[in-house]
C-alpha positions in Angstrom: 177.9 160.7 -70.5 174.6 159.5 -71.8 174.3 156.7 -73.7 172.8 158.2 -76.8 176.3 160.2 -76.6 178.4 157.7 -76.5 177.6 154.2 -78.5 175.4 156.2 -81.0 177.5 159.0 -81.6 179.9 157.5 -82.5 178.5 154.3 -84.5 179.2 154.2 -88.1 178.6 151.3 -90.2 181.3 151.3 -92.3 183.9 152.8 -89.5 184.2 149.4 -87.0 185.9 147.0 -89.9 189.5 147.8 -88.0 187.8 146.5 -84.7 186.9 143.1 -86.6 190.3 143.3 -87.9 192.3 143.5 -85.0 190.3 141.5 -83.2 190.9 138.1 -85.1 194.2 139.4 -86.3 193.7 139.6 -89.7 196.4 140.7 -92.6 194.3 142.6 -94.1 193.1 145.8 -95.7 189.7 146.9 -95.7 188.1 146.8 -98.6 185.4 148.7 -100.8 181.9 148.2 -99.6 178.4 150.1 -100.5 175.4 149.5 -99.7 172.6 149.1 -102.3 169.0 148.7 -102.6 166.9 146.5 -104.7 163.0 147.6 -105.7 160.6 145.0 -104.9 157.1 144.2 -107.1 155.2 145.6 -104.6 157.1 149.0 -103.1 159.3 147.0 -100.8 163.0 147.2 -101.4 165.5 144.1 -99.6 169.1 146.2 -99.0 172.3 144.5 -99.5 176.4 145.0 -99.1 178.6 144.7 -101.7 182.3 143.7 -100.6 184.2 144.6 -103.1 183.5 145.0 -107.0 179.8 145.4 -107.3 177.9 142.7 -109.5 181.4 140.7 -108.9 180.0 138.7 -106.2 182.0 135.0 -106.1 179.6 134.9 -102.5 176.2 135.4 -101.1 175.8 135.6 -97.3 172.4 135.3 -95.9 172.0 136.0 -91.6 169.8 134.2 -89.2 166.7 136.2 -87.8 167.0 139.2 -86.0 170.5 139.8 -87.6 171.3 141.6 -90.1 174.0 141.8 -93.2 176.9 143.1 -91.0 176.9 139.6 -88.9 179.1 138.8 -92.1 181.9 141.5 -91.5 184.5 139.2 -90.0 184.2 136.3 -92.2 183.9 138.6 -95.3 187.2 140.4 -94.3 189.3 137.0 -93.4 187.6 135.9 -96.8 188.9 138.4 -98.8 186.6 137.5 -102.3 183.8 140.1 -103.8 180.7 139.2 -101.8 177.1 140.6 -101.6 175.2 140.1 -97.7 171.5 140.6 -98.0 169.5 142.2 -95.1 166.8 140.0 -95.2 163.3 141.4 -95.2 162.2 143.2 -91.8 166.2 143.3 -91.2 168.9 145.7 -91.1 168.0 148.3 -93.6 165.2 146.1 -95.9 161.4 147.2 -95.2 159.6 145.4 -93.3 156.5 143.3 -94.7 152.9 144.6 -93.6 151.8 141.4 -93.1 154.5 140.0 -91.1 154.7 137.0 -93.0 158.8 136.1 -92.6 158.6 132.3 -94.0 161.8 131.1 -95.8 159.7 130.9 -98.6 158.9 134.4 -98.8 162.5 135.2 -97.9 163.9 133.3 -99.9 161.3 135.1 -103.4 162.4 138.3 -102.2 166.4 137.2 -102.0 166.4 136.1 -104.9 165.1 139.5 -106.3 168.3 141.0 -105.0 171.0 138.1 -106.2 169.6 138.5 -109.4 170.5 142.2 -109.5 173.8 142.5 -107.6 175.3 138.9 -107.5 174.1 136.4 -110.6 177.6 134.8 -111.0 177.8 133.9 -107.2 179.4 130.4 -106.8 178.1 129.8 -103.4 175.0 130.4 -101.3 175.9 130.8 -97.8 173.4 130.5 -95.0 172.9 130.6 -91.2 169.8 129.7 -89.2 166.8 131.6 -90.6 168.9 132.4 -93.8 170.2 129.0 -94.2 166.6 127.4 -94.4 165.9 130.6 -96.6 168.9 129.9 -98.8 167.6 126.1 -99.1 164.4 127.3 -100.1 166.0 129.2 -102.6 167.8 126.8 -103.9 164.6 124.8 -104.7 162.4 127.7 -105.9 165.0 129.1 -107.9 167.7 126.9 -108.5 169.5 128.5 -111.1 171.2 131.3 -108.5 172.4 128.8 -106.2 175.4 126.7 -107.4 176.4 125.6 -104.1 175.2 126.3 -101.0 176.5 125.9 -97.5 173.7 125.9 -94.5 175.5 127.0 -90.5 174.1 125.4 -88.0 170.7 124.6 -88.8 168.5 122.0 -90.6 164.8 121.6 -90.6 165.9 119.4 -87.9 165.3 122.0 -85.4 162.7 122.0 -82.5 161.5 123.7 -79.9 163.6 122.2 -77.4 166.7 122.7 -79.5 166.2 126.5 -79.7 165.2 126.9 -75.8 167.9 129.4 -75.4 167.6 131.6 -78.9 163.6 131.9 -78.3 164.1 133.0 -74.4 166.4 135.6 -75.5 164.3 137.4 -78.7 161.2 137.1 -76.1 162.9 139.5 -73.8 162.0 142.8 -74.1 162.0 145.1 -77.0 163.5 148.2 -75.4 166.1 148.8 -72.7 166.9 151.4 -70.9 170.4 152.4 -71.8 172.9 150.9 -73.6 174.8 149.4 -71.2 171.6 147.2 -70.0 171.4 146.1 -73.5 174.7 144.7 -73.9 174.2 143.2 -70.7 172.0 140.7 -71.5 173.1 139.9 -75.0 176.4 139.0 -73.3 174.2 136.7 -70.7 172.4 135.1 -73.8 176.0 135.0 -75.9 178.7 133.0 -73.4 181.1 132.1 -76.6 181.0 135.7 -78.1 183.8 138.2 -76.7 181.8 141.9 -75.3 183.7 143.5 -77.7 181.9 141.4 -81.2 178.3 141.8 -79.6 179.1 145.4 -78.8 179.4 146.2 -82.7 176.8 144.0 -83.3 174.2 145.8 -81.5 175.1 149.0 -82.9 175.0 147.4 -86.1 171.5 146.1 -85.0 169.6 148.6 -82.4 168.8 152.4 -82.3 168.5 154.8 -79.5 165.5 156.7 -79.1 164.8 160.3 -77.7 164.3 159.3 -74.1 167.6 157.6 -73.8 166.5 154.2 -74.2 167.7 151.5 -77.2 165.4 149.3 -79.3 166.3 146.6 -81.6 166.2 147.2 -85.1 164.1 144.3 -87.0 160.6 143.6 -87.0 159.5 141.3 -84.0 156.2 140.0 -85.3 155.6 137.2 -87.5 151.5 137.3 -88.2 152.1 133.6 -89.9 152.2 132.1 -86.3 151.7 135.2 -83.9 155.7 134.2 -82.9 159.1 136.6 -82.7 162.0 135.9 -84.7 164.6 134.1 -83.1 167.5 136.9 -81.9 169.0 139.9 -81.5 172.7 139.7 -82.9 173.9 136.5 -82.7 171.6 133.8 -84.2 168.2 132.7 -85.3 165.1 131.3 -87.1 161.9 132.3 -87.0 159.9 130.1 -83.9 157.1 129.8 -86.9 159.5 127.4 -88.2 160.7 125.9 -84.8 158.3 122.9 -84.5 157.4 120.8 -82.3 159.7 118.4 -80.6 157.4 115.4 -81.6 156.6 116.8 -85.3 158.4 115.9 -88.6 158.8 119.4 -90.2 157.8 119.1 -93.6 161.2 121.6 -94.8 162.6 118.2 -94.5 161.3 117.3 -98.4 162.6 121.0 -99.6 166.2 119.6 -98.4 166.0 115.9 -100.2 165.6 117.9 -103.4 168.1 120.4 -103.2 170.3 119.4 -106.7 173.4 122.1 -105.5 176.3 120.8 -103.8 175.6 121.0 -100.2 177.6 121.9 -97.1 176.4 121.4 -93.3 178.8 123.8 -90.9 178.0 123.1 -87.0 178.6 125.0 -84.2 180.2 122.4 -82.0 178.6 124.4 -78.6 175.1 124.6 -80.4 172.4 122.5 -79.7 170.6 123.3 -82.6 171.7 120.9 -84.8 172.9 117.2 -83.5 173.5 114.2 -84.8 170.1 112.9 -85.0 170.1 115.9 -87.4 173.3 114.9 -89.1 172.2 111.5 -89.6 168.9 112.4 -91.7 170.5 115.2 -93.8 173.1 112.3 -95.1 170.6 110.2 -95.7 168.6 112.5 -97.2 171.4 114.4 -99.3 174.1 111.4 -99.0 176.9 113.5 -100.7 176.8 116.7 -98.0 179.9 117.5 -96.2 180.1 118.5 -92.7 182.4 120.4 -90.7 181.9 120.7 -86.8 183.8 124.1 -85.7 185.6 123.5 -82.4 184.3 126.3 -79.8 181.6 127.9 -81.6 177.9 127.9 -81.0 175.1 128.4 -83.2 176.7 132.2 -84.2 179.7 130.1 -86.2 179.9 133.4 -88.1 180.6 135.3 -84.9 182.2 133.4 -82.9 184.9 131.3 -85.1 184.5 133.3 -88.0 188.1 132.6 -89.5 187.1 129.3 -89.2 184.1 129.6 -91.3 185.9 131.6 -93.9 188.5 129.2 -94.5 185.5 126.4 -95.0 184.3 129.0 -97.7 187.2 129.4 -99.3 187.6 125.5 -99.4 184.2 125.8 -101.2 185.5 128.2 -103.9 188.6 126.1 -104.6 
């Protein structure tokens, strides 16, 4: 059987919530979730899920490049509150901008489009990689939809050298033959994720194409630096906004002014955040917590989400 017969036919995006469930044995019964659309100024639209009660959102989850909103499912199941996860712009199902220009700050305008809309009660702001320095961003541009926010796994800390691993895998190649060479190498790039999560993440996160081959969903380019986002299912930022290794990044002044309460989550497998890190986001924001989640890399989300969701619901407490 081809692979366009299998994986594809049978992919549905709201019909893999009992894998996540049974995975992580979770008590739990799957909940309500739609997906909506928000119109943006200029013909765009960013596309979002709503877990649970629409406009009831208590959460806001915001992926890492090259993901997309279903990254979340897990931790949004195990969570258990009403919740809204934004595709970001050029992700998932949110158009993609003409002029490729994917910086937090532009994320983080057309984010806060869609919070406004479908989740302006949220209590917390949580972000991962690319959508954690787009979630700080929003919390300084617009800081009235960001009560508390909690970043996974990055700071503006990051470098080059840091995110070796994540920029050698997004620079691989756009289209695979089959299926099964897809998943091949996401499992290569993804040592802490089980075959299993990365299989539903791909289908959650690539298409096959007539001849048999699969392609990645999001848009690759980023015309602000000629750079790729940074993944293709399990974490990222874009490389536009990896500096480097020698150069203070100037995000660094966006995070001393953040006024929300502020959370740093670390993967303790990642190297894309380390203490170094750690050391100037306290001085810088002296009131943060941090968490370090035993066994998980930069993906906390994917691979210790019940972890994660019990740090969120410590959050909302």
């Amino acid at each position: 059987m081809s692979d366009i017969a299998g994986p594809a036919s049978h992919y549905n995006e709201f019909g893999l919530f009992h894998e996540n469930i049974a995975e992580f044995g979770l008590n739990v019964a799957i909940p309500t979730v739609v997906r909506g659309h928000v119109e943006l100024d200029d013909g765009r639209s960013v596309s979002a899920l709503s877990w649970g009660e629409p406009g009831a959102a208590e959460v806001v989850f915001v992926h890492g490049g090259a993901q997309n909103a279903h990254t979340w499912d897990t931790v949004a199941l195990a969570l258990g509150r009403p919740a809204l996860a934004v595709d970001l712009p050029g992700h998932g199902h949110s158009s993609w901008r003409s002029d490729g220009a994917y910086s937090p700050a532009n994320l983080a305008d057309d984010v806060a489009v869609a919070i406004r809309q479908h989740a302006p009660d949220a209590r917390l702001v949580v972000g991962m990689s690319l959508g954690g320095l787009t979630s700080m961003l929003l919390a300084t541009r617009h800081p009235e939809l960001v009560q508390s926010l909690v970043m996974v796994d990055i700071t503006p800390g990051v470098n080059q050298k840091k995110a070796k691993a994540i920029i050698d895998f997004v620079n691989g190649p756009q289209s695979f033959a089959g299926f099964d060479d897809l998943l091949a190498r996401t499992v290569e790039f993804n040592p802490t994720r089980s075959e299993s999560s990365l299989r539903r993440g791909i289908l959650h996160n690539a298409h096959p194409v007539a001849d048999g081959s699969w392609q990645w969903n999001y848009d690759r380019t980023n015309r602000l630096e000629a750079s790729d986002s940074i993944d293709g299912g399990s974490s990222g930022m874009p490389e536009s906004d990896v500096i480097s290794d020698e150069a203070h990044n100037p995000l660094w002044d966006d995070f001393a002014s953040m006024a929300c309460k502020l959370t740093l989550v670390r993967g303790s497998l990642s190297p894309v955040v380390d203490d170094t890190d750690v050391a100037e986001a306290k001085r810088l924001q002296p009131a943060m917590v941090v968490h370090l989640v035993d066994g998980a890399g930069h993906s906390v989300q994917g691979d210790r989400p019940v972890e994660l969701a019990a740090i969120i619901t410590s959050e909302l407490s």
